[in-house]
C-alpha positions as protocol buffer text, in pm:
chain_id: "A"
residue {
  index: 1
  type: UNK
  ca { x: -1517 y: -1947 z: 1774 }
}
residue {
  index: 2
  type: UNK
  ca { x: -1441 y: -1685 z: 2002 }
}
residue {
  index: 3
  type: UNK
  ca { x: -1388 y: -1348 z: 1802 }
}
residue {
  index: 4
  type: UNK
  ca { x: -1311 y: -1011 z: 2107 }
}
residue {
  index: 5
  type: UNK
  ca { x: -1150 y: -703 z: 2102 }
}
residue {
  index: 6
  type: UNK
  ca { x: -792 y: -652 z: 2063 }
}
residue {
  index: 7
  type: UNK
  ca { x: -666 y: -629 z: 2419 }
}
residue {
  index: 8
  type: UNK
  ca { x: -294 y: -559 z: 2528 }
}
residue {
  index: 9
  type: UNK
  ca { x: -234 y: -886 z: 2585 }
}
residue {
  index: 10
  type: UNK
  ca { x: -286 y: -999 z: 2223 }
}
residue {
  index: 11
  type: UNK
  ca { x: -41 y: -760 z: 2090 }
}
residue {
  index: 12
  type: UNK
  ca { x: 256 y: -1011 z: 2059 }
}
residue {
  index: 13
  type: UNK
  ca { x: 68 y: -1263 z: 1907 }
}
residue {
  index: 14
  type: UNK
  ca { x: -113 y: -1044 z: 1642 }
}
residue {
  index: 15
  type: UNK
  ca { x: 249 y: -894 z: 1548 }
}
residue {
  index: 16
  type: UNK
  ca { x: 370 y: -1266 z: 1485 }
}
residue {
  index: 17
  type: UNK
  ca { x: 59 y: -1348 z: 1276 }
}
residue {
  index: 18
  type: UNK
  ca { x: 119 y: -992 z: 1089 }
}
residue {
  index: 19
  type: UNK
  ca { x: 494 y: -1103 z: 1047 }
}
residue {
  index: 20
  type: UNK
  ca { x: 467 y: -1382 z: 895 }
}
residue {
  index: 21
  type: UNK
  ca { x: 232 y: -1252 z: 610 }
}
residue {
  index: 22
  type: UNK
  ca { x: 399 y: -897 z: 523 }
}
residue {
  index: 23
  type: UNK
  ca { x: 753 y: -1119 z: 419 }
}
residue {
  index: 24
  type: UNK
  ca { x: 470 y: -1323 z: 137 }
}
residue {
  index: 25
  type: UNK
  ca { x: 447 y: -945 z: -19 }
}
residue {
  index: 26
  type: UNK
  ca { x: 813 y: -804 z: 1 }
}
residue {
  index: 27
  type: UNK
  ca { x: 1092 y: -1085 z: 182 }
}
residue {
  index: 28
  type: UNK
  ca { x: 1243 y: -922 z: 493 }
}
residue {
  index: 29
  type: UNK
  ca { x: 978 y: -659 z: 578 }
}
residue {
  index: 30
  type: UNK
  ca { x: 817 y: -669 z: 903 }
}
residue {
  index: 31
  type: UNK
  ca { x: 677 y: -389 z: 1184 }
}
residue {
  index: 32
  type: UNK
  ca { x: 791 y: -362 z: 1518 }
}
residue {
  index: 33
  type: UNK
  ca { x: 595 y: -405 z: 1810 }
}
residue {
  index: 34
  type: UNK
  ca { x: 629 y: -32 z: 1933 }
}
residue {
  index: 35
  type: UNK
  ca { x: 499 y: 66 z: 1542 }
}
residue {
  index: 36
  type: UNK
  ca { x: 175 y: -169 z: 1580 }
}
residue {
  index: 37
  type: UNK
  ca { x: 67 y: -53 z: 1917 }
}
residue {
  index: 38
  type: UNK
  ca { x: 92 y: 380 z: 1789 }
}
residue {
  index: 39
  type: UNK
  ca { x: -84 y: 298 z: 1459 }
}
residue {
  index: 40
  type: UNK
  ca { x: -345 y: 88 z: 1611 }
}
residue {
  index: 41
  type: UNK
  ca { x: -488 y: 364 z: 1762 }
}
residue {
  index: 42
  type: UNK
  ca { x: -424 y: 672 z: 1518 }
}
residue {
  index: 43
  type: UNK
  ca { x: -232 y: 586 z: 1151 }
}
residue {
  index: 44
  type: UNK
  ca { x: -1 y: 865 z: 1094 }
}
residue {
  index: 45
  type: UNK
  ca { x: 83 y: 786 z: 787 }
}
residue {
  index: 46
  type: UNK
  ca { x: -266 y: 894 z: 647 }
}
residue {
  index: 47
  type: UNK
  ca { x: -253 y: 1279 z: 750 }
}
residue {
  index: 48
  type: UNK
  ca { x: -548 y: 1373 z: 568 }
}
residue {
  index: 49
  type: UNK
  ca { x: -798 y: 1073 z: 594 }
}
residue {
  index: 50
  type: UNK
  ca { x: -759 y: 952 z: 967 }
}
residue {
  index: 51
  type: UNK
  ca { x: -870 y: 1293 z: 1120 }
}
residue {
  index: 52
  type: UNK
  ca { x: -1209 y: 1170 z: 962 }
}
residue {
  index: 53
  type: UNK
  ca { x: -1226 y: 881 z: 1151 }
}
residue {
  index: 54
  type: UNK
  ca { x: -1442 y: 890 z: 1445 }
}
residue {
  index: 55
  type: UNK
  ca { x: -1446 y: 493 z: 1518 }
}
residue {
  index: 56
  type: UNK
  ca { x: -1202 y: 234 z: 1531 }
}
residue {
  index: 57
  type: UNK
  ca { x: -1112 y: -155 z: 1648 }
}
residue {
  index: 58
  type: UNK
  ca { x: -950 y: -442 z: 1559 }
}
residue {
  index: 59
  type: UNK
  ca { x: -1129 y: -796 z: 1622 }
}
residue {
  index: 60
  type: UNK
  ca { x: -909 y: -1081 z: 1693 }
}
residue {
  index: 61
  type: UNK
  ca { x: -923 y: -1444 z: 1748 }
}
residue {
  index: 62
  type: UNK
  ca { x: -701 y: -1577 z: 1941 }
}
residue {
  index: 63
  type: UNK
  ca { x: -628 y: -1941 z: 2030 }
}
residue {
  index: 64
  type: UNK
  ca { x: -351 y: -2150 z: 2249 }
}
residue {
  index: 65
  type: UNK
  ca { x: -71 y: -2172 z: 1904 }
}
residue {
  index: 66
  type: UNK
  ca { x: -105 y: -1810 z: 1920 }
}
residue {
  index: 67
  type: UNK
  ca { x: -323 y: -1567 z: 1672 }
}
residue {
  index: 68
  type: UNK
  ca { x: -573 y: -1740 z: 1423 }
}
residue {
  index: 69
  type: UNK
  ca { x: -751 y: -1423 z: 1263 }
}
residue {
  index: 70
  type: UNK
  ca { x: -797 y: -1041 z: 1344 }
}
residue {
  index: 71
  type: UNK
  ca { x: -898 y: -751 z: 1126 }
}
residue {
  index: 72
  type: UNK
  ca { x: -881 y: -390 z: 1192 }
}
residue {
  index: 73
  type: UNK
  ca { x: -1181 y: -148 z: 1130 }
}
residue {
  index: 74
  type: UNK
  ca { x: -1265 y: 214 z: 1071 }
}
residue {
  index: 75
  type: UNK
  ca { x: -1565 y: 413 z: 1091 }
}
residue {
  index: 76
  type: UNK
  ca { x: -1594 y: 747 z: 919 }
}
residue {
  index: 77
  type: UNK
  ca { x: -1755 y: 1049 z: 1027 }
}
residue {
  index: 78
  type: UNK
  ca { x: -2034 y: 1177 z: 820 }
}
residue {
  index: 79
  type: UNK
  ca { x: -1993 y: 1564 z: 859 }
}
residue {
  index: 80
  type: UNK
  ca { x: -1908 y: 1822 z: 559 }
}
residue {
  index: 81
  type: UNK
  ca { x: -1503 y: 1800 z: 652 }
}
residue {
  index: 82
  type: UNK
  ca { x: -1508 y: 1416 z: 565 }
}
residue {
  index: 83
  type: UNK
  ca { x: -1436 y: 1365 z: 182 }
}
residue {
  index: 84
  type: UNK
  ca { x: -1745 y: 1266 z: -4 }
}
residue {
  index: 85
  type: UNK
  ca { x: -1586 y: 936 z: -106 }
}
residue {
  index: 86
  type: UNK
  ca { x: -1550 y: 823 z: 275 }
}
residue {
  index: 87
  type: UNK
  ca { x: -1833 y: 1031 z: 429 }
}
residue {
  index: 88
  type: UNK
  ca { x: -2019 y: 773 z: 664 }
}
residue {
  index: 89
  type: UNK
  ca { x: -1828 y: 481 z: 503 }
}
residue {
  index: 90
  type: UNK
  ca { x: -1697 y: 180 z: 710 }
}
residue {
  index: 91
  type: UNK
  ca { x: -1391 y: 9 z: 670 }
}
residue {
  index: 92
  type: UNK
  ca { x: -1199 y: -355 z: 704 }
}
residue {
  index: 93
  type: UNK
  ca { x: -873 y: -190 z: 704 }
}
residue {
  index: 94
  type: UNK
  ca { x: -675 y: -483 z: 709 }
}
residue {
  index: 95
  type: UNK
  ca { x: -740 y: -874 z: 807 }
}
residue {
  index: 96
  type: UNK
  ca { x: -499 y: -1132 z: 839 }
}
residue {
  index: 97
  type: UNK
  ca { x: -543 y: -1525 z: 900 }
}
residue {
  index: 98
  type: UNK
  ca { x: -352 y: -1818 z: 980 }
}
residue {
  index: 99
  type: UNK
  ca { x: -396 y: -2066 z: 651 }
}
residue {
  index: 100
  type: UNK
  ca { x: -516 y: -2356 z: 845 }
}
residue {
  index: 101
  type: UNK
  ca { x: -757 y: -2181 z: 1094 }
}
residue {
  index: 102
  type: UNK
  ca { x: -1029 y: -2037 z: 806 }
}
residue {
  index: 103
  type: UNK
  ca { x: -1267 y: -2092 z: 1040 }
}
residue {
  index: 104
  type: UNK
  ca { x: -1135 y: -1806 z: 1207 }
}
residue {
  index: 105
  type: UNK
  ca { x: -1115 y: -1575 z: 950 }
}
residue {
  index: 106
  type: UNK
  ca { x: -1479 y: -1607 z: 877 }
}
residue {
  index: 107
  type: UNK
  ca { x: -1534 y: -1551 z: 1204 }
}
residue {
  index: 108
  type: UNK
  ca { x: -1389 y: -1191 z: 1236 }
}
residue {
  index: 109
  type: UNK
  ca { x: -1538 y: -1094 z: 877 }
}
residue {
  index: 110
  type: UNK
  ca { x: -1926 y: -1230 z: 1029 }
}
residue {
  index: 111
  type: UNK
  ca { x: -1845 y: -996 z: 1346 }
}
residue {
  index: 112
  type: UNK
  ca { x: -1655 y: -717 z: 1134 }
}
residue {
  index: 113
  type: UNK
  ca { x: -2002 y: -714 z: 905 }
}
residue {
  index: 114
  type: UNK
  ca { x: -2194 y: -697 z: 1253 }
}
residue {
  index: 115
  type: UNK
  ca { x: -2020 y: -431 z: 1385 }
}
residue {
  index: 116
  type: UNK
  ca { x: -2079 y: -187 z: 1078 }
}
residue {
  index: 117
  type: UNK
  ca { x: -2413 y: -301 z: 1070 }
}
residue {
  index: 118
  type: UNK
  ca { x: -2539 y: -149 z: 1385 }
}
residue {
  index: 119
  type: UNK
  ca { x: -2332 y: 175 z: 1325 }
}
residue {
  index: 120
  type: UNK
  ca { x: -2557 y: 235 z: 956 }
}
residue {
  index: 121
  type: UNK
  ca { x: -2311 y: 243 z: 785 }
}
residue {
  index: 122
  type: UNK
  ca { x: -2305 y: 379 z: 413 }
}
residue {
  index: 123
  type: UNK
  ca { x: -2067 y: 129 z: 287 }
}
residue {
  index: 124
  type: UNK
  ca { x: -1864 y: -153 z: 355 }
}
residue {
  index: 125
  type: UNK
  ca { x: -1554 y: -212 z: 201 }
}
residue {
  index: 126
  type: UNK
  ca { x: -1253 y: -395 z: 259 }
}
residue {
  index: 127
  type: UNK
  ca { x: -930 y: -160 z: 181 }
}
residue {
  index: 128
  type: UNK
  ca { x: -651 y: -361 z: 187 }
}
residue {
  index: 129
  type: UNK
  ca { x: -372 y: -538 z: 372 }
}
residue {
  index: 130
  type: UNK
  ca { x: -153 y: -267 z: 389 }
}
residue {
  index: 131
  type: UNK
  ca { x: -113 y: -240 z: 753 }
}
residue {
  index: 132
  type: UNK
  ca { x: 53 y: 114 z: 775 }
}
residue {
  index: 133
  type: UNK
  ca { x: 336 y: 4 z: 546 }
}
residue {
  index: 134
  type: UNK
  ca { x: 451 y: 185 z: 291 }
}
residue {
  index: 135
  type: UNK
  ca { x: 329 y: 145 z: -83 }
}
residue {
  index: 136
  type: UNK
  ca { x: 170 y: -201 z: 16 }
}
residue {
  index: 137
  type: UNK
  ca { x: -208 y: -164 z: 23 }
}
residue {
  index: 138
  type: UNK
  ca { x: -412 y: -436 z: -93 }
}
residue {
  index: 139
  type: UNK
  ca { x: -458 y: -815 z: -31 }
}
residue {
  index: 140
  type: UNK
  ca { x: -193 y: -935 z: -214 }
}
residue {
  index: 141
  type: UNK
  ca { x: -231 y: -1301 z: -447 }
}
residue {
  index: 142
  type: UNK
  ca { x: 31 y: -1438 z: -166 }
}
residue {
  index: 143
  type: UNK
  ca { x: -237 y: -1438 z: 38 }
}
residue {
  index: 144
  type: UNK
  ca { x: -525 y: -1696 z: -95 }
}
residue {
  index: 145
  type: UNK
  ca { x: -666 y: -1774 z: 283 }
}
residue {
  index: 146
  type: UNK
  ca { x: -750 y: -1406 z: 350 }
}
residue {
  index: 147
  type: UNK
  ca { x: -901 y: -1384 z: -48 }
}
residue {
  index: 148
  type: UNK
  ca { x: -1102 y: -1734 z: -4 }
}
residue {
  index: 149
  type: UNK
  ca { x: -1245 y: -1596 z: 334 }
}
residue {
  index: 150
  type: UNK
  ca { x: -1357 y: -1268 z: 165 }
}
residue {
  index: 151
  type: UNK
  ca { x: -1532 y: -1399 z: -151 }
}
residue {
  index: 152
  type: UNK
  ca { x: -1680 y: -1685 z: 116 }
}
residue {
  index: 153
  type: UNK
  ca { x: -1807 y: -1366 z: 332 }
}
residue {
  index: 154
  type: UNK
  ca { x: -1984 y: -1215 z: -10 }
}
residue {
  index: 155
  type: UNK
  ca { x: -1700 y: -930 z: -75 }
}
residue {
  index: 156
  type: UNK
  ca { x: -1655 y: -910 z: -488 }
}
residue {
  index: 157
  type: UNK
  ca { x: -1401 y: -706 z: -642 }
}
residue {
  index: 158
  type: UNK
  ca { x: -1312 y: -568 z: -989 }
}
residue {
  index: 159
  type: UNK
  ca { x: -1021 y: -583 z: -1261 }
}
residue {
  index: 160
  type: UNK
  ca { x: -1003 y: -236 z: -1248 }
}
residue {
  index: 161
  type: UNK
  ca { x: -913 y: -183 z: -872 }
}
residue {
  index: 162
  type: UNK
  ca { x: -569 y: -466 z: -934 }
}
residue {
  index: 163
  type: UNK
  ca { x: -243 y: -369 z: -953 }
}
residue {
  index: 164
  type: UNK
  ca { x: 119 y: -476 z: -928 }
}
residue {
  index: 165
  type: UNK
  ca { x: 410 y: -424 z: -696 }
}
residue {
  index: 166
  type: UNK
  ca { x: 726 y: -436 z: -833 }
}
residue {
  index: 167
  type: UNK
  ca { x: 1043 y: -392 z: -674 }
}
residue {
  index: 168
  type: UNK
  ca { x: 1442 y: -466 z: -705 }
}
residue {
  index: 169
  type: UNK
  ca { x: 1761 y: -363 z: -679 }
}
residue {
  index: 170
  type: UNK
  ca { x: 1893 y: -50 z: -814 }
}
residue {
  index: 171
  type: UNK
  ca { x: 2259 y: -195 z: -859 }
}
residue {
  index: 172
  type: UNK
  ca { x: 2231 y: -263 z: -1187 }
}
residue {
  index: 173
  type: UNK
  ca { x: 2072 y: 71 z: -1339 }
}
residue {
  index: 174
  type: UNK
  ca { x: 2297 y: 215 z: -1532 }
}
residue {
  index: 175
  type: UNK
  ca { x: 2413 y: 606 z: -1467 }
}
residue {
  index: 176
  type: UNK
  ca { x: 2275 y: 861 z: -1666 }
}
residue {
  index: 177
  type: UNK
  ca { x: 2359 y: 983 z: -1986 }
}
residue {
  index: 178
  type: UNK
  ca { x: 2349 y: 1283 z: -2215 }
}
residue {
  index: 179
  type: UNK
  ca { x: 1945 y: 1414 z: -2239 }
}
residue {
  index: 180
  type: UNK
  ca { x: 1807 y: 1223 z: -2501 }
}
residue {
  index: 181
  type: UNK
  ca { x: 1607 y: 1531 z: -2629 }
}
residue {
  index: 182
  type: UNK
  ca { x: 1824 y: 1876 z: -2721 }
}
residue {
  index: 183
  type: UNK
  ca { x: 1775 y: 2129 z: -2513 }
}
residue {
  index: 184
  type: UNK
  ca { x: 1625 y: 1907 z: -2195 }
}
residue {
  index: 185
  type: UNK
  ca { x: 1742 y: 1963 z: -1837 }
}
residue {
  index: 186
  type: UNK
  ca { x: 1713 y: 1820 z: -1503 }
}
residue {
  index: 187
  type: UNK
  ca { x: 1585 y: 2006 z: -1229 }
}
residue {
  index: 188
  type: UNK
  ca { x: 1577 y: 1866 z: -909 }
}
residue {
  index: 189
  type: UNK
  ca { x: 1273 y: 2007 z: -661 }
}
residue {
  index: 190
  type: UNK
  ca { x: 1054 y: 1919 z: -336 }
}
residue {
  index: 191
  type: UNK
  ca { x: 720 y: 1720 z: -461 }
}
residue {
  index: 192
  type: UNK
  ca { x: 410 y: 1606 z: -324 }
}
residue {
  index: 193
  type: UNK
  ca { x: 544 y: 1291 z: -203 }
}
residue {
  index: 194
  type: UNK
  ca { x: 957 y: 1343 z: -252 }
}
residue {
  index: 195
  type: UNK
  ca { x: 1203 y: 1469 z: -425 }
}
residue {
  index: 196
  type: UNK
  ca { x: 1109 y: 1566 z: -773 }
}
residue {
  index: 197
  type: UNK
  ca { x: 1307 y: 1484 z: -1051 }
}
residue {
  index: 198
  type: UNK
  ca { x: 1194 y: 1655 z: -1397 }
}
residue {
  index: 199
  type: UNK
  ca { x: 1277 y: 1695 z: -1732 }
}
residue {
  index: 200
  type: UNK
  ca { x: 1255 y: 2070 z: -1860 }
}
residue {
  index: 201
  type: UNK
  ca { x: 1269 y: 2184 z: -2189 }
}
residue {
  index: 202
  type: UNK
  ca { x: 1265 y: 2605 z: -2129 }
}
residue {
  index: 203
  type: UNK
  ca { x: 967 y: 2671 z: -1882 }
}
residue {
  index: 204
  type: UNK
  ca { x: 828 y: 2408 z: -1945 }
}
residue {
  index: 205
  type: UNK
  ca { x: 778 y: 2026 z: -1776 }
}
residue {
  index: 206
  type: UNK
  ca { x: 801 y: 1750 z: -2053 }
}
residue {
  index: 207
  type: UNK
  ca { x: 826 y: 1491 z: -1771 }
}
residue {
  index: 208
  type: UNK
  ca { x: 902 y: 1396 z: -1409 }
}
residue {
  index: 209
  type: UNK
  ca { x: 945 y: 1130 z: -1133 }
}
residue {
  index: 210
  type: UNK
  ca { x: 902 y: 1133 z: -747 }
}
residue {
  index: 211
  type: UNK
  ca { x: 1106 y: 971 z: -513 }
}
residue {
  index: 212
  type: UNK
  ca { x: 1065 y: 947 z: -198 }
}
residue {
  index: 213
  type: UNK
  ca { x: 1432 y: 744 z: -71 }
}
residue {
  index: 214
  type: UNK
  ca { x: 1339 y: 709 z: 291 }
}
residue {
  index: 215
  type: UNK
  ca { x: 1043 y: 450 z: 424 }
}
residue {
  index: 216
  type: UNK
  ca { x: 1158 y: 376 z: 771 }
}
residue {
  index: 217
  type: UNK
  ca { x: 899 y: 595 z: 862 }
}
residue {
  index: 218
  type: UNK
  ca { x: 1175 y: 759 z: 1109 }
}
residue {
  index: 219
  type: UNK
  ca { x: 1338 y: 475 z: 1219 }
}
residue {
  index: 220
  type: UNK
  ca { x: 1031 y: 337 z: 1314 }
}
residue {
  index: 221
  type: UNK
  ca { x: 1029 y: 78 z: 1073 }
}
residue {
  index: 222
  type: UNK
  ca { x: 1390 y: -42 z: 1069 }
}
residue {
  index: 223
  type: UNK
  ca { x: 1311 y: -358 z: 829 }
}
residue {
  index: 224
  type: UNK
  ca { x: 1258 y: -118 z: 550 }
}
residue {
  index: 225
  type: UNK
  ca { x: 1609 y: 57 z: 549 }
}
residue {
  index: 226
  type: UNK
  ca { x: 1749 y: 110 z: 272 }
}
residue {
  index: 227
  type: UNK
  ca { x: 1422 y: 44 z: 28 }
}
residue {
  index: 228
  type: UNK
  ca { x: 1279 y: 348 z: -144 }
}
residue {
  index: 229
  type: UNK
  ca { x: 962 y: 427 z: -359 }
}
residue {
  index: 230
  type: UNK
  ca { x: 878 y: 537 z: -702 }
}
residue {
  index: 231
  type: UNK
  ca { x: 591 y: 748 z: -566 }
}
residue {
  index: 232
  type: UNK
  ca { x: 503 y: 880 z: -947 }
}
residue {
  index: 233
  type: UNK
  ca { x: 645 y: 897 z: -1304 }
}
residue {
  index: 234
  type: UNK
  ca { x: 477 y: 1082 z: -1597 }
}
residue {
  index: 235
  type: UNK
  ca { x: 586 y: 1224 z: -1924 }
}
residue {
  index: 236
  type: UNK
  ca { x: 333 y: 1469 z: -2168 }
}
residue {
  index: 237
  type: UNK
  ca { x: 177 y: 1263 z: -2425 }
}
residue {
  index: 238
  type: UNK
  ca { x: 352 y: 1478 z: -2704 }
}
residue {
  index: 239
  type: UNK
  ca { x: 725 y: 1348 z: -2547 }
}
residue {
  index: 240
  type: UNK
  ca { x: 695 y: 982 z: -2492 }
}
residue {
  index: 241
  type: UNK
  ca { x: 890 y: 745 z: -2652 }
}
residue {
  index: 242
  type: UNK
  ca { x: 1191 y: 956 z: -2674 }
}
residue {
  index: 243
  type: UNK
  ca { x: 1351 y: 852 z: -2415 }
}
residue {
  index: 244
  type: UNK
  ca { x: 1260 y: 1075 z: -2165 }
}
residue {
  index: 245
  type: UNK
  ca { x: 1108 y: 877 z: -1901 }
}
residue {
  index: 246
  type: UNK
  ca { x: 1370 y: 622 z: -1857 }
}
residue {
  index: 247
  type: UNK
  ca { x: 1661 y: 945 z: -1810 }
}
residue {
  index: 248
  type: UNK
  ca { x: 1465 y: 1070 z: -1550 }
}
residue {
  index: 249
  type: UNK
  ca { x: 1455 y: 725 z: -1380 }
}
residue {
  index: 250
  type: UNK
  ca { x: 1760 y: 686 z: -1446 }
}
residue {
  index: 251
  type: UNK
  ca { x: 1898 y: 1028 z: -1264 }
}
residue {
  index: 252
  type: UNK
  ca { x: 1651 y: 936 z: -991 }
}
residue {
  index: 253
  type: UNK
  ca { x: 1836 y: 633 z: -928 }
}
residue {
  index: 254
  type: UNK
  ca { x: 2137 y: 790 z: -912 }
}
residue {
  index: 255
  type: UNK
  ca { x: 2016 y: 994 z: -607 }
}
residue {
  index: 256
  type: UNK
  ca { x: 1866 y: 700 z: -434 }
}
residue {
  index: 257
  type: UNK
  ca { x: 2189 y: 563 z: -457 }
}
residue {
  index: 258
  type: UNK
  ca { x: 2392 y: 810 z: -318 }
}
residue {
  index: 259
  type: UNK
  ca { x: 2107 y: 825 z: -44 }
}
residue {
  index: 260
  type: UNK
  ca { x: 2221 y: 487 z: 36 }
}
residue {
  index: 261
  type: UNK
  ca { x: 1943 y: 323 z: -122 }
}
residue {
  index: 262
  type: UNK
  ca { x: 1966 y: -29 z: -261 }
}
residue {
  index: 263
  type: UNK
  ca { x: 1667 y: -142 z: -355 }
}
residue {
  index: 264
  type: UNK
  ca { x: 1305 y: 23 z: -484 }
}
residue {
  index: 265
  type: UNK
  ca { x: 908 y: -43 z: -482 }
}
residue {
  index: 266
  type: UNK
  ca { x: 638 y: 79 z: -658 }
}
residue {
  index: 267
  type: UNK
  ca { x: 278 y: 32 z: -762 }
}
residue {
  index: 268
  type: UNK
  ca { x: 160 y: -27 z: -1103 }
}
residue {
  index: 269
  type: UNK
  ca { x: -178 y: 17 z: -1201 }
}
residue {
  index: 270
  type: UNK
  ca { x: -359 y: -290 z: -1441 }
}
residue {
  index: 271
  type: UNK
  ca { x: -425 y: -37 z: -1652 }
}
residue {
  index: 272
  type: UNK
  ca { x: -107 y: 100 z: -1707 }
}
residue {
  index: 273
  type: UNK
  ca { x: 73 y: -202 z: -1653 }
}
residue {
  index: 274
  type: UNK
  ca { x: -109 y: -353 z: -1961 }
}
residue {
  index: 275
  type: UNK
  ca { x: -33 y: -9 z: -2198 }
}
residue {
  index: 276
  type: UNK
  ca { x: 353 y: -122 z: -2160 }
}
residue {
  index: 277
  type: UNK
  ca { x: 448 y: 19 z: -1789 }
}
residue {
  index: 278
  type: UNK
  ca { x: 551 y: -300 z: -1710 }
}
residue {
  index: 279
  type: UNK
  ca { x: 777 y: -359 z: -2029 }
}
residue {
  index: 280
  type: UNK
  ca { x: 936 y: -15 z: -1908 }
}
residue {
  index: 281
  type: UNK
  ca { x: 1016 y: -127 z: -1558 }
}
residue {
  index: 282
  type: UNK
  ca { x: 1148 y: -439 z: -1643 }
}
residue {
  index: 283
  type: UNK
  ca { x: 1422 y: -273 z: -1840 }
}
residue {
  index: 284
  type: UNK
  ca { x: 1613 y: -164 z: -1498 }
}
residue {
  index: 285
  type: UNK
  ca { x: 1574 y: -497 z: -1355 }
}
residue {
  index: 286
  type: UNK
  ca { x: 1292 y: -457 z: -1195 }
}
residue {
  index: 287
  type: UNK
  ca { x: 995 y: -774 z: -1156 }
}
residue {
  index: 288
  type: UNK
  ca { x: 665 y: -790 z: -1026 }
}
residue {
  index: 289
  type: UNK
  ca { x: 687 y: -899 z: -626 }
}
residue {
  index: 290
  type: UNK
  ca { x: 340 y: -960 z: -588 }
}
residue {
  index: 291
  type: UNK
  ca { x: 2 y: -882 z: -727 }
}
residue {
  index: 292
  type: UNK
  ca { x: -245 y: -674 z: -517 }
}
residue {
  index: 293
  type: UNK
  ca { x: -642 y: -576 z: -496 }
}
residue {
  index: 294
  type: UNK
  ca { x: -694 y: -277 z: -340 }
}
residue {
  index: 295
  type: UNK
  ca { x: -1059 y: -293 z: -243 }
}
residue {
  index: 296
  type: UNK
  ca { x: -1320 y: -531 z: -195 }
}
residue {
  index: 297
  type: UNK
  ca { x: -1673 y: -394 z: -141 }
}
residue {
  index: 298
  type: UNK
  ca { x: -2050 y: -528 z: -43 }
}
residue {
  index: 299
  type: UNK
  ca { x: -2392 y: -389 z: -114 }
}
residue {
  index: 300
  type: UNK
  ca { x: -2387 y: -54 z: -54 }
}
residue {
  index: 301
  type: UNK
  ca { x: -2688 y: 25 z: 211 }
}
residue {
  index: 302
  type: UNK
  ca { x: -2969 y: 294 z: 85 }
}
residue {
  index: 303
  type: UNK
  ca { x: -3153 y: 314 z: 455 }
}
């Protein structure tokens, strides 16, 4: 089993193997090949944590009925800029295999685990399967061939790094009504990840969601028009269950909509999913797509 280094050559093949697994996680979405080739080689959508990479690759195997297995890695730098949690870490970033080739998959994980090795690495970890899409960022339950190959290749995870993705349409939310609390407001503002939708009672924030209504990444993902995100929703302790939270959604919506938004994904943490998130979210429609773990992680080296 021949496992090399991604050369131009491979790039078709690897985008078919990657297109046939993202549609498992959310039905329709794919990249394009012109999106694969920039993020192979710098991920733009991680503005603060790929500056601090001072290695990458991705390892393929690639046979005559096109790509069997190839995984993407990352090597951190270990200087005083790189955050602590990442400081000399190395990283699986992603890893996809065809089902009936495990073999293969094996194969790149062995040489993945190689490469890291000689590089002294403080830790190896596998991140995800997000491959530079949006909100997606684990290996998802859809895939069992690329979670069979890790736990084969000695990566263990936890209950506490799981989450859900839900998603759905945002037809049938109904429009806003009256604030549920006297005195609340809406005020609409720029966020840390979107638009900002909060509930106000004076001065004061009782609640808010983010939204952000555009993941095309610039047109450079055209198989994601017209999805947005639920980047974040939180109301104070002291003001739950009054309603508040599902208004705000609810306004949110309303925006989306008018953005030209149809349909909407988000992550759920176990935790919160198990605390009554999910009974929330299921109130506007909306169903689990898929079930995600984030991380996967070995023996972390002491040398």
């Amino acid at each position: 089993m021949r496992v090399e280094p991604l050369e131009p050559e491979h790039l078709p093949r690897l985008l078919d193997l990657i297109n046939t697994h993202l549609p498992a996680v959310v039905p329709g979405w794919s990249l394009t090949a012109e999106f694969l080739e920039t993020h192979l080689k710098r991920d733009m959508t991680e503005p603060v944590t790929d500056p601090w990479v001072v290695e990458r690759t991705t390892l393929c195997v690639d046979g005559e009925d096109g790509m069997r297995a190839a995984a993407h890695l990352l090597r951190y730098g270990d200087g005083e800029e790189v955050g602590e949690a990442l400081r000399g870490a190395g990283e699986i970033n992603w890893i996809v295999s065809h089902p009936e080739y495990p073999d293969a998959a094996l194969a790149v994980l062995t040489t993945a685990r190689e490469w890291l090795a000689v590089r002294n690495v403080t830790r190896e970890e596998v991140w995800g399967g997000g491959m530079f899409v949006p909100v997606f960022c684990g290996v998802p339950d859809s895939w069992p061939h690329v979670v069979s190959a890790l736990e084969t290749a000695g990566y263990r995870t936890g209950s506490e790094r799981r989450e859900a993705l839900y998603g759905g349409s945002l037809n049938g939310v109904p429009e806003p009504e009256g604030p549920p609390v006297p005195d609340l407001r809406l005020r609409r503002s720029p966020g840390a990840s979107g638009t900002r939708f909060s509930a106000m009672l004076g001065a004061r924030e009782a609640g808010y969601c983010e939204i952000v209504a555009d993941l095309t990444r610039d047109n450079a993902l055209p198989a994601l028009r017209g999805w947005a995100e639920l980047a974040e929703l939180r109301v104070d302790e002291g003001w739950r269950s009054r309603g508040i939270g599902a208004w705000i959604v609810r306004h949110a919506v309303a925006g989306l909509r008018s953005a030209g938004c149809e349909r909407i994904v988000f992550c759920v943490a176990a935790a919160d999913e198990a605390a009554g998130a999910g009974r929330f979210y299921r109130r506007f429609g909306w169903e689990v797509l898929v079930r995600e773990t984030r991380s996967w992680s070995r023996q972390q080296r002491t040398s």
